[in-house]
Backbone atoms as SQL, in Angstrom:
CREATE TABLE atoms (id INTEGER PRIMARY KEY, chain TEXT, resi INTEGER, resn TEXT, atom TEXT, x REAL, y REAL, z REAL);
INSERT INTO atoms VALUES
  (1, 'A', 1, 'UNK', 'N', -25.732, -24.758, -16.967),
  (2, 'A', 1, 'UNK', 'CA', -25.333, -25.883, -16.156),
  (3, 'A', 1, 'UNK', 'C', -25.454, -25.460, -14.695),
  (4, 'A', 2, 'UNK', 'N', -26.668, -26.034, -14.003),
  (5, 'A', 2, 'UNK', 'CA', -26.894, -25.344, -12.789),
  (6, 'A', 2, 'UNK', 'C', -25.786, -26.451, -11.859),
  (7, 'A', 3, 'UNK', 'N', -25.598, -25.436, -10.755),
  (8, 'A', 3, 'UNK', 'CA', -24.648, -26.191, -9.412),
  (9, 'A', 3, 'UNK', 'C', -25.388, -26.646, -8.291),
  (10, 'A', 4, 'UNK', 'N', -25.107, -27.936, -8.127),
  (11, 'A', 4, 'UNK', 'CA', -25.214, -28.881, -7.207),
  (12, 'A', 4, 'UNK', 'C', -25.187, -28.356, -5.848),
  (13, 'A', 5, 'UNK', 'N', -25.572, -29.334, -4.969),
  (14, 'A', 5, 'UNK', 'CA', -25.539, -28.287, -3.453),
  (15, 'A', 5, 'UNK', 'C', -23.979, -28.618, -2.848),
  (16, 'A', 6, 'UNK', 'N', -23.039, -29.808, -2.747),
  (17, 'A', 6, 'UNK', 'CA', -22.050, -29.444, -2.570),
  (18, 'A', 6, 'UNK', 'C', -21.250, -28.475, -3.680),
  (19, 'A', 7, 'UNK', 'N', -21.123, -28.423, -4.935),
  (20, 'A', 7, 'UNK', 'CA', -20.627, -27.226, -5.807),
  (21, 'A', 7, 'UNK', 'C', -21.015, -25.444, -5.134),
  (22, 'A', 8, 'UNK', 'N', -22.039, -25.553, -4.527),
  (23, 'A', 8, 'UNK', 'CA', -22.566, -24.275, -4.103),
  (24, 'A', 8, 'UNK', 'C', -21.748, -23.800, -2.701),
  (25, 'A', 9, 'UNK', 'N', -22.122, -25.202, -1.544),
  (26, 'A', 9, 'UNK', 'CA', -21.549, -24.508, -0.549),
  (27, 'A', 9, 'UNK', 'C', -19.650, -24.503, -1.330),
  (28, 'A', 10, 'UNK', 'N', -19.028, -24.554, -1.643),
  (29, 'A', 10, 'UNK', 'CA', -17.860, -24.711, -2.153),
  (30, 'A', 10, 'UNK', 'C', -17.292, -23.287, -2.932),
  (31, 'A', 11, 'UNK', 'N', -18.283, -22.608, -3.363),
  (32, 'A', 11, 'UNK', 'CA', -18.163, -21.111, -3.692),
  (33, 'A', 11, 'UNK', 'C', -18.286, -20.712, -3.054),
  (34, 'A', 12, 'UNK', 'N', -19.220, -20.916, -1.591),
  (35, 'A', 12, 'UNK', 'CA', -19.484, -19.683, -0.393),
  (36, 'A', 12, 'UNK', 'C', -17.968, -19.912, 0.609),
  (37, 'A', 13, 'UNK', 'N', -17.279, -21.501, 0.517),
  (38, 'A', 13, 'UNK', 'CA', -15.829, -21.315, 1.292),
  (39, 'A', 13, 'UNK', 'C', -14.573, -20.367, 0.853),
  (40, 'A', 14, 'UNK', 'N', -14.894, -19.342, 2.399),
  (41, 'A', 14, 'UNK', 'CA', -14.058, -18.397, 1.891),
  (42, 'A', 14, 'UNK', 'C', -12.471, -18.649, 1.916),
  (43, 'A', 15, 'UNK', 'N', -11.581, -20.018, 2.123),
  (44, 'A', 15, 'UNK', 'CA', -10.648, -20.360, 1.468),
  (45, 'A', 15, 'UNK', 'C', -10.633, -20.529, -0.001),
  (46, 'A', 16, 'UNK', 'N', -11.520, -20.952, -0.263),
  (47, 'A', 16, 'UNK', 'CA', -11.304, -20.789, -1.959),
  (48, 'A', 16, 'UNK', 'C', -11.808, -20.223, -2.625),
  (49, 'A', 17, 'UNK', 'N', -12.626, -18.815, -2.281),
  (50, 'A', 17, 'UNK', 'CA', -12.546, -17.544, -2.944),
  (51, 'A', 17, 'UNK', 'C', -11.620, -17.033, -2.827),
  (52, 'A', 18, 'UNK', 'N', -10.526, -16.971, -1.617),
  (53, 'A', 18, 'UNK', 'CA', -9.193, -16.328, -2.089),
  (54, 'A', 18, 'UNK', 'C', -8.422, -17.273, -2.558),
  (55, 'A', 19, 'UNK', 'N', -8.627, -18.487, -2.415),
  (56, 'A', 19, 'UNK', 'CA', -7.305, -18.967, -4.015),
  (57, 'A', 19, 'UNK', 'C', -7.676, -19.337, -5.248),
  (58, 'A', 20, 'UNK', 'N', -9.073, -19.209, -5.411),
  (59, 'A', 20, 'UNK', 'CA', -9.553, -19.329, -6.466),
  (60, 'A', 20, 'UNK', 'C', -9.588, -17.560, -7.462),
  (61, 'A', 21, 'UNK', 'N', -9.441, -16.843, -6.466),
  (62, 'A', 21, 'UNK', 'CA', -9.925, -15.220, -7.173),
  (63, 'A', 21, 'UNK', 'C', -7.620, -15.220, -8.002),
  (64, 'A', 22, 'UNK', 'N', -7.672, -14.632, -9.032),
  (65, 'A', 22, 'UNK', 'CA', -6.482, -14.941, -9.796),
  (66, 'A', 22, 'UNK', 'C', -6.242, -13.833, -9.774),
  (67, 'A', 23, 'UNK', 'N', -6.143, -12.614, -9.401),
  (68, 'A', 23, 'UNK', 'CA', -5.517, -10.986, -9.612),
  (69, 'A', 23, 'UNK', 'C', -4.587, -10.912, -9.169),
  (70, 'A', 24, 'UNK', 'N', -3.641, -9.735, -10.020),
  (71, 'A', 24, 'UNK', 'CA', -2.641, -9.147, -9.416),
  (72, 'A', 24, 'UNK', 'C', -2.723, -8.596, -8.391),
  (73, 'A', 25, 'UNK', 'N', -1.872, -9.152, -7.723),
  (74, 'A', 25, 'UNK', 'CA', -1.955, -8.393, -6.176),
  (75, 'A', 25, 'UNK', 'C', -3.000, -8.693, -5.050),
  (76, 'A', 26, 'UNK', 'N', -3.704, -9.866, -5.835),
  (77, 'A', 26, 'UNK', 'CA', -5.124, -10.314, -4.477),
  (78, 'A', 26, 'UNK', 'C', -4.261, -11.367, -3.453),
  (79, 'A', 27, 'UNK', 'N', -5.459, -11.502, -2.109),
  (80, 'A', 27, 'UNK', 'CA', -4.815, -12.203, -1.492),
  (81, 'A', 27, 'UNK', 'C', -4.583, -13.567, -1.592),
  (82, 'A', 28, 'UNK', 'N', -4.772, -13.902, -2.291),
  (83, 'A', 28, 'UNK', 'CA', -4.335, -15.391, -2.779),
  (84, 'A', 28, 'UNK', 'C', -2.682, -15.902, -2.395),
  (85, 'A', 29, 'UNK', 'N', -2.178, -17.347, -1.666),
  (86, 'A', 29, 'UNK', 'CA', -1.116, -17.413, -1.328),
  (87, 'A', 29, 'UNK', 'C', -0.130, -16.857, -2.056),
  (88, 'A', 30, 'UNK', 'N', -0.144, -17.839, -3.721),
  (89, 'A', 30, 'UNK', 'CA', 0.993, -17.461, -4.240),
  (90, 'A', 30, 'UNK', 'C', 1.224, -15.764, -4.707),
  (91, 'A', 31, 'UNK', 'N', 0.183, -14.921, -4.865),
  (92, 'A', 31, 'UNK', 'CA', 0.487, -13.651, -5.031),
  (93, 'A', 31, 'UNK', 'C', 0.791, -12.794, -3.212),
  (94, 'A', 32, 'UNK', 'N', 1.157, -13.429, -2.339),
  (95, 'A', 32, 'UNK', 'CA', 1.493, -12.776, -1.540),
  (96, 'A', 32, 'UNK', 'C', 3.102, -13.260, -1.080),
  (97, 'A', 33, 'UNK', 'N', 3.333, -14.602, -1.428),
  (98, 'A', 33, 'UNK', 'CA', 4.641, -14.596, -1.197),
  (99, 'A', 33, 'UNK', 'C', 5.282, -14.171, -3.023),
  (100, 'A', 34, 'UNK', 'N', 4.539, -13.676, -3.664),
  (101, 'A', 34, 'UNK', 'CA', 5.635, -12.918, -4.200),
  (102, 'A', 34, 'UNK', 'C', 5.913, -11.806, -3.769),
  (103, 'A', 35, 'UNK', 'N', 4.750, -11.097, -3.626),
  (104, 'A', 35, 'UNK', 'CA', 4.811, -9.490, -3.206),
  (105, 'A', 35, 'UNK', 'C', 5.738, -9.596, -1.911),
  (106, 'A', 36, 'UNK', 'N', 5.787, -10.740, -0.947),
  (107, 'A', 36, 'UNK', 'CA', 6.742, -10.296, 0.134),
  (108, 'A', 36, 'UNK', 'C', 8.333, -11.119, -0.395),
  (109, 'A', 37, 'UNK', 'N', 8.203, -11.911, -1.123),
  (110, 'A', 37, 'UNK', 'CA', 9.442, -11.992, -1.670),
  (111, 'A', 37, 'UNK', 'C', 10.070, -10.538, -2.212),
  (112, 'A', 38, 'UNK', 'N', 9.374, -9.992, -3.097),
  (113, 'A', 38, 'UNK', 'CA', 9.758, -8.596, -3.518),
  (114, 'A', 38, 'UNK', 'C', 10.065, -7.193, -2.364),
  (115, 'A', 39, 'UNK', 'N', 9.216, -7.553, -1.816),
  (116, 'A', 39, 'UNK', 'CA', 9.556, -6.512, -0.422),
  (117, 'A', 39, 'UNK', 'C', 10.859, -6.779, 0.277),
  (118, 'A', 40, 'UNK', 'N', 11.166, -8.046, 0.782),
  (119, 'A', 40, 'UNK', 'CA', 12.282, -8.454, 1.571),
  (120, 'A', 40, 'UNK', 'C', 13.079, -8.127, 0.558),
  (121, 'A', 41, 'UNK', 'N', 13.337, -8.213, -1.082),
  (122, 'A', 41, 'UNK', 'CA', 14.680, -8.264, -1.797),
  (123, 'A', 41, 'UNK', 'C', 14.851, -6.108, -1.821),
  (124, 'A', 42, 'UNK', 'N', 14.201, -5.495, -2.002),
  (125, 'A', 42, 'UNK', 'CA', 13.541, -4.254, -1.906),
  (126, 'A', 42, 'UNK', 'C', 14.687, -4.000, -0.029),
  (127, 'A', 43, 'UNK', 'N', 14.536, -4.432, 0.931),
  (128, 'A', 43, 'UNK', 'CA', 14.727, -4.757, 1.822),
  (129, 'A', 43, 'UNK', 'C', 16.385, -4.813, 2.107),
  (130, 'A', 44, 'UNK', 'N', 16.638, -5.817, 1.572),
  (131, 'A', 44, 'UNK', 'CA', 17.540, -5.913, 1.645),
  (132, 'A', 44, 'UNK', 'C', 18.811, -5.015, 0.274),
  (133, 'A', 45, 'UNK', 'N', 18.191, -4.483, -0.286),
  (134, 'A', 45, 'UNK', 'CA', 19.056, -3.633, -1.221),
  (135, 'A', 45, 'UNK', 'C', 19.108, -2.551, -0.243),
  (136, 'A', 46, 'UNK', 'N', 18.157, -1.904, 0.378),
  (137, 'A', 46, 'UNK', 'CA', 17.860, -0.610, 1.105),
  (138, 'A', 46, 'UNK', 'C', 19.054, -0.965, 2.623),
  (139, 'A', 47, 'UNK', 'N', 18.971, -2.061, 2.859),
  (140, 'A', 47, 'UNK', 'CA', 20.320, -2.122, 4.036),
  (141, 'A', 47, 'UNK', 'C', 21.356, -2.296, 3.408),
  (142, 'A', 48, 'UNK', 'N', 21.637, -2.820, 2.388),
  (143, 'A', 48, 'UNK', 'CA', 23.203, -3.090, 1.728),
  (144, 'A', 48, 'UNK', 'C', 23.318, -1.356, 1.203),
  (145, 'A', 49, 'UNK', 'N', 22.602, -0.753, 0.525),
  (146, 'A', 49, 'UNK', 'CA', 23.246, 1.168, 0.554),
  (147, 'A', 49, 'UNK', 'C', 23.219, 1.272, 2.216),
  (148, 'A', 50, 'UNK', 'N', 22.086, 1.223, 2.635),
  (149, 'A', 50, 'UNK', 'CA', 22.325, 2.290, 4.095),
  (150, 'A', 50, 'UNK', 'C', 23.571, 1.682, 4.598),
  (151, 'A', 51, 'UNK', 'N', 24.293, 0.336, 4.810),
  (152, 'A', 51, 'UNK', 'CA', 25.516, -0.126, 4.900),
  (153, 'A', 51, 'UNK', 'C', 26.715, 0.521, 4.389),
  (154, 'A', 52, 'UNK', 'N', 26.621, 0.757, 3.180),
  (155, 'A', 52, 'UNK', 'CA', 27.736, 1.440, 2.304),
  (156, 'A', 52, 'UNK', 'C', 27.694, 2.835, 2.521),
  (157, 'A', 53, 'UNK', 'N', 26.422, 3.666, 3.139),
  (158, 'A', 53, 'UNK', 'CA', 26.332, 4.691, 3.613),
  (159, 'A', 53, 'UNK', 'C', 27.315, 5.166, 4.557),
  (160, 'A', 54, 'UNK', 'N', 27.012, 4.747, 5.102),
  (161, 'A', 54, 'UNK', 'CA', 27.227, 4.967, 7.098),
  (162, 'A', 54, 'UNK', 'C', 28.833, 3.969, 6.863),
  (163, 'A', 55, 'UNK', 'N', 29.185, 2.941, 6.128),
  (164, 'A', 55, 'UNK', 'CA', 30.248, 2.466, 6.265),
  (165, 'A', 55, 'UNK', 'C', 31.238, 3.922, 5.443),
  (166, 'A', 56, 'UNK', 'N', 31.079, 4.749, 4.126),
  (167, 'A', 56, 'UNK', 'CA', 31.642, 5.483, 3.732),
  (168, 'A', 56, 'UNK', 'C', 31.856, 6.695, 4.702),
  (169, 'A', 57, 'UNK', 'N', 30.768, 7.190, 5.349),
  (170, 'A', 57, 'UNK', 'CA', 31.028, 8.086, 6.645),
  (171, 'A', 57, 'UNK', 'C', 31.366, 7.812, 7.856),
  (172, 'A', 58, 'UNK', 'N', 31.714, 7.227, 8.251),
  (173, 'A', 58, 'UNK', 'CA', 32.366, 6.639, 9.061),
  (174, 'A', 58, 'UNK', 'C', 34.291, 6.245, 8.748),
  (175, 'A', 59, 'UNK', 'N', 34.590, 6.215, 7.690),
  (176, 'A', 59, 'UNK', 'CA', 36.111, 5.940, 7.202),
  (177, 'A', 59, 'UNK', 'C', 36.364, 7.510, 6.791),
  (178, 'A', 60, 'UNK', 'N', 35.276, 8.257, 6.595),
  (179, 'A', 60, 'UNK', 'CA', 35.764, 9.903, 6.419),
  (180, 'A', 60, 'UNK', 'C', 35.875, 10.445, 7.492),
  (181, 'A', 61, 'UNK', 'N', 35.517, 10.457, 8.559),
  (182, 'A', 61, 'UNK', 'CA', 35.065, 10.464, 9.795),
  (183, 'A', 61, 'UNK', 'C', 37.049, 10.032, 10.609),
  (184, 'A', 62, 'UNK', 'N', 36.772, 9.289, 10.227),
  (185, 'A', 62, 'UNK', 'CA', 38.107, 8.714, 10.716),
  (186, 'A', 62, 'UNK', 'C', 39.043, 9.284, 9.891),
  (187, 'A', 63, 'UNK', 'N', 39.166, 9.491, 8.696),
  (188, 'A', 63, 'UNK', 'CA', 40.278, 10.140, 7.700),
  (189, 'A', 63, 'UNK', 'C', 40.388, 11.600, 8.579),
  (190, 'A', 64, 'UNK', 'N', 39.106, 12.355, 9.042),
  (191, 'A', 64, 'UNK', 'CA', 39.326, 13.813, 9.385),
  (192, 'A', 64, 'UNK', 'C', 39.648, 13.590, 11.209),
  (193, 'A', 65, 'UNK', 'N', 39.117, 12.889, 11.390),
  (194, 'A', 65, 'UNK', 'CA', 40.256, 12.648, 13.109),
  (195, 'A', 65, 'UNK', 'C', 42.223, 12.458, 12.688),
  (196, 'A', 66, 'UNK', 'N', 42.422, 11.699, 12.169),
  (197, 'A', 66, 'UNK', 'CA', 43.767, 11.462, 11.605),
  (198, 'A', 66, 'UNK', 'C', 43.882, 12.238, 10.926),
  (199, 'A', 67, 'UNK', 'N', 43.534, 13.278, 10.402),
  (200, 'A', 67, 'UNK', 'CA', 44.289, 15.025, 9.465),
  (201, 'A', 67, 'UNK', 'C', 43.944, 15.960, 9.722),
  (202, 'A', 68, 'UNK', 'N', 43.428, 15.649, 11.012),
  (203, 'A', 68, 'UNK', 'CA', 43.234, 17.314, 11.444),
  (204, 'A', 68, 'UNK', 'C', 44.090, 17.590, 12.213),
  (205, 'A', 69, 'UNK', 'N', 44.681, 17.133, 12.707),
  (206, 'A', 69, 'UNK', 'CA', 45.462, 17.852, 14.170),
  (207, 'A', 69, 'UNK', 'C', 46.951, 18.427, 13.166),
  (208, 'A', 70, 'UNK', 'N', 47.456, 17.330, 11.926),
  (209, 'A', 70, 'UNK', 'CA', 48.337, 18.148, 10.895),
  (210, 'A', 70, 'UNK', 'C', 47.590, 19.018, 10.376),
  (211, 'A', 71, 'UNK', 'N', 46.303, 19.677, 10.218),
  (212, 'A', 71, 'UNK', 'CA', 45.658, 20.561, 9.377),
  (213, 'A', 71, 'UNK', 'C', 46.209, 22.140, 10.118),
  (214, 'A', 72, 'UNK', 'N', 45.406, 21.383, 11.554),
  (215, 'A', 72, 'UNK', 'CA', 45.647, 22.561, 12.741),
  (216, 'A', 72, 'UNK', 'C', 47.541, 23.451, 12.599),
  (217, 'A', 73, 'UNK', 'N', 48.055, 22.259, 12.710),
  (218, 'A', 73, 'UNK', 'CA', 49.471, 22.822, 12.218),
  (219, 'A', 73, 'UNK', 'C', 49.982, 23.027, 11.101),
  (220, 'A', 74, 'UNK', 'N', 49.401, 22.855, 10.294),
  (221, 'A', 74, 'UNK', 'CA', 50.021, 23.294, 8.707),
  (222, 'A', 74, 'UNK', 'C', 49.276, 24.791, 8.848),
  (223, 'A', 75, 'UNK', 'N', 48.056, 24.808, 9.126),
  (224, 'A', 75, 'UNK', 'CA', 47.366, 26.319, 8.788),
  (225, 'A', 75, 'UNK', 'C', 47.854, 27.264, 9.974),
  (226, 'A', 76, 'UNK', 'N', 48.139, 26.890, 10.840),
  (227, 'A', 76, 'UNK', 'CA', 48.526, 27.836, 11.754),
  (228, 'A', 76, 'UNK', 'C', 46.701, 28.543, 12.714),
  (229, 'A', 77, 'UNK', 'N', 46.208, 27.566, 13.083),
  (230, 'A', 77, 'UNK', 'CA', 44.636, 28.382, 13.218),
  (231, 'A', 77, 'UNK', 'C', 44.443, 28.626, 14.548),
  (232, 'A', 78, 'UNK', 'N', 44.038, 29.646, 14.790),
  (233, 'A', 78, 'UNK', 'CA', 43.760, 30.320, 16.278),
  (234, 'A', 78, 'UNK', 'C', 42.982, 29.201, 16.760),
  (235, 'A', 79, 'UNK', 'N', 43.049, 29.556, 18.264),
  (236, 'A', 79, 'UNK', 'CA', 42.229, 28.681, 18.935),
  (237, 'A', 79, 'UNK', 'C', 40.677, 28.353, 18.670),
  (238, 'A', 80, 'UNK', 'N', 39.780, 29.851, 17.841),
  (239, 'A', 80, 'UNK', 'CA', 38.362, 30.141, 17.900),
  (240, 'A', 80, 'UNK', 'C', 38.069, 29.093, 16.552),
  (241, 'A', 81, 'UNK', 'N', 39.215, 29.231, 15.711),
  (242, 'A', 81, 'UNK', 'CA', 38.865, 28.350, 14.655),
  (243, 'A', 81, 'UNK', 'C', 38.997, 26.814, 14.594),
  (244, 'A', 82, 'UNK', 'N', 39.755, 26.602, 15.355),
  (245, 'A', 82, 'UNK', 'CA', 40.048, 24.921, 16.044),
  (246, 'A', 82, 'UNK', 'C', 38.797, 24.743, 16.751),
  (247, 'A', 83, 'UNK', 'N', 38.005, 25.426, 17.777),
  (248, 'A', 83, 'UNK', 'CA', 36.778, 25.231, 18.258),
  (249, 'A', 83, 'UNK', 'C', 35.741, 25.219, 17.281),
  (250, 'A', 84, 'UNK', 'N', 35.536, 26.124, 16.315),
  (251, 'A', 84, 'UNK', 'CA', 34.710, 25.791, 15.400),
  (252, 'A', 84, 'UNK', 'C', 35.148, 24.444, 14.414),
  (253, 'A', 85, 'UNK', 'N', 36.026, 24.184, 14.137),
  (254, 'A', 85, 'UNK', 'CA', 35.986, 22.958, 13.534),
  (255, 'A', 85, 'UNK', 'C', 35.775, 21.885, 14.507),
  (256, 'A', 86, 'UNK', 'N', 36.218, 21.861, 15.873),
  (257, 'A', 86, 'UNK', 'CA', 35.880, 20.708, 17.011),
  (258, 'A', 86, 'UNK', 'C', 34.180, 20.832, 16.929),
  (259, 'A', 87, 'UNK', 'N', 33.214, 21.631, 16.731),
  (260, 'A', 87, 'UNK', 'CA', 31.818, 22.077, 17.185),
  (261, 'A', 87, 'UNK', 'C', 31.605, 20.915, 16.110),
  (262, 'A', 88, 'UNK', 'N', 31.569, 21.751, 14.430),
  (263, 'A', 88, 'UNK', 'CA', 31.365, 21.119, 13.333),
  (264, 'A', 88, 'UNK', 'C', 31.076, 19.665, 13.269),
  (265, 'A', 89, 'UNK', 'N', 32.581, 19.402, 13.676),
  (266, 'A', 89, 'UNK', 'CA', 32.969, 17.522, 13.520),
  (267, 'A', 89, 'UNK', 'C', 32.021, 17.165, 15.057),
  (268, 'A', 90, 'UNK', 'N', 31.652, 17.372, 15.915),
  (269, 'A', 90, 'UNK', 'CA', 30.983, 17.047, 16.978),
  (270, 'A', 90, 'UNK', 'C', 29.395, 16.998, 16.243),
  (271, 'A', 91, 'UNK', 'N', 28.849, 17.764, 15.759),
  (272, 'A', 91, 'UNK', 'CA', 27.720, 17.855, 15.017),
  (273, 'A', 91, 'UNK', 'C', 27.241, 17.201, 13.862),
  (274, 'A', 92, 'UNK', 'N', 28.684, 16.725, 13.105),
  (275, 'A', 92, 'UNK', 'CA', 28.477, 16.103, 11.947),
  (276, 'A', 92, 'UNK', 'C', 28.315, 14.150, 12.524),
  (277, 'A', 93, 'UNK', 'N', 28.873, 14.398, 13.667),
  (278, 'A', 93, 'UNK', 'CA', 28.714, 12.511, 13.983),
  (279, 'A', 93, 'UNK', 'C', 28.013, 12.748, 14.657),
  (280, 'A', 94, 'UNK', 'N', 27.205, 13.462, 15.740),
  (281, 'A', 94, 'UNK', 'CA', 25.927, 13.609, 15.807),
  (282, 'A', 94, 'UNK', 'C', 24.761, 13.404, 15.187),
  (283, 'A', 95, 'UNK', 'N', 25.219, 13.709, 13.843),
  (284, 'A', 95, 'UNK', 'CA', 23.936, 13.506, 12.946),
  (285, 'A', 95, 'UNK', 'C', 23.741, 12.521, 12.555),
  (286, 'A', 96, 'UNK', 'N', 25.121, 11.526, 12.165),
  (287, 'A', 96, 'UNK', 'CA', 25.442, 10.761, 11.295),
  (288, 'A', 96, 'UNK', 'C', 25.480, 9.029, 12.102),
  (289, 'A', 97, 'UNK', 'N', 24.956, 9.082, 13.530),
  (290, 'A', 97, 'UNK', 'CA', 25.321, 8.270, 14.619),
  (291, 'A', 97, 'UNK', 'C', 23.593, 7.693, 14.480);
């Protein structure tokens, strides 16, 4: 069944070689708003941990500002060791900022 001359130019429009081509993952509309539907949900799981991340270090963070200064006095710790734990906790929200 040979093709007609509008049927012909109609295969060379390159809008509908990409929505006509059906593969996983080609550029065809509906296979790209899935793949970015999937990315954004991908997306948004990866900020809701990094959230729960940084929200869990941050309330420890604060737990060891509020028990250290009783730590300092329950242990009895020289000054060199109070500086090394001030260095530490300076370094650890450094990192964590």
């Amino acid at each position: 069944m040979p093709l007609n001359a509008e049927e012909f130019r109609a295969t060379l429009n390159p809008a509908s070689i990409v929505n006509n081509r059906a593969t996983v993952g080609g550029p065809q509309p509906a296979a790209l708003e899935r793949m970015l539907k999937l990315a954004n949900q991908k997306l948004s799981e990866q900020d809701a941990w990094l959230k729960e991340k940084r929200d869990r270090i941050n309330s420890s963070l604060a737990r060891l500002d509020a028990d250290f200064p009783q730590y300092v006095h329950d242990n009895d710790l020289s000054m060199s060791e109070v500086k090394l734990w001030v260095w530490r906790l300076v370094a650890s929200r450094a990192f964590h900022q």
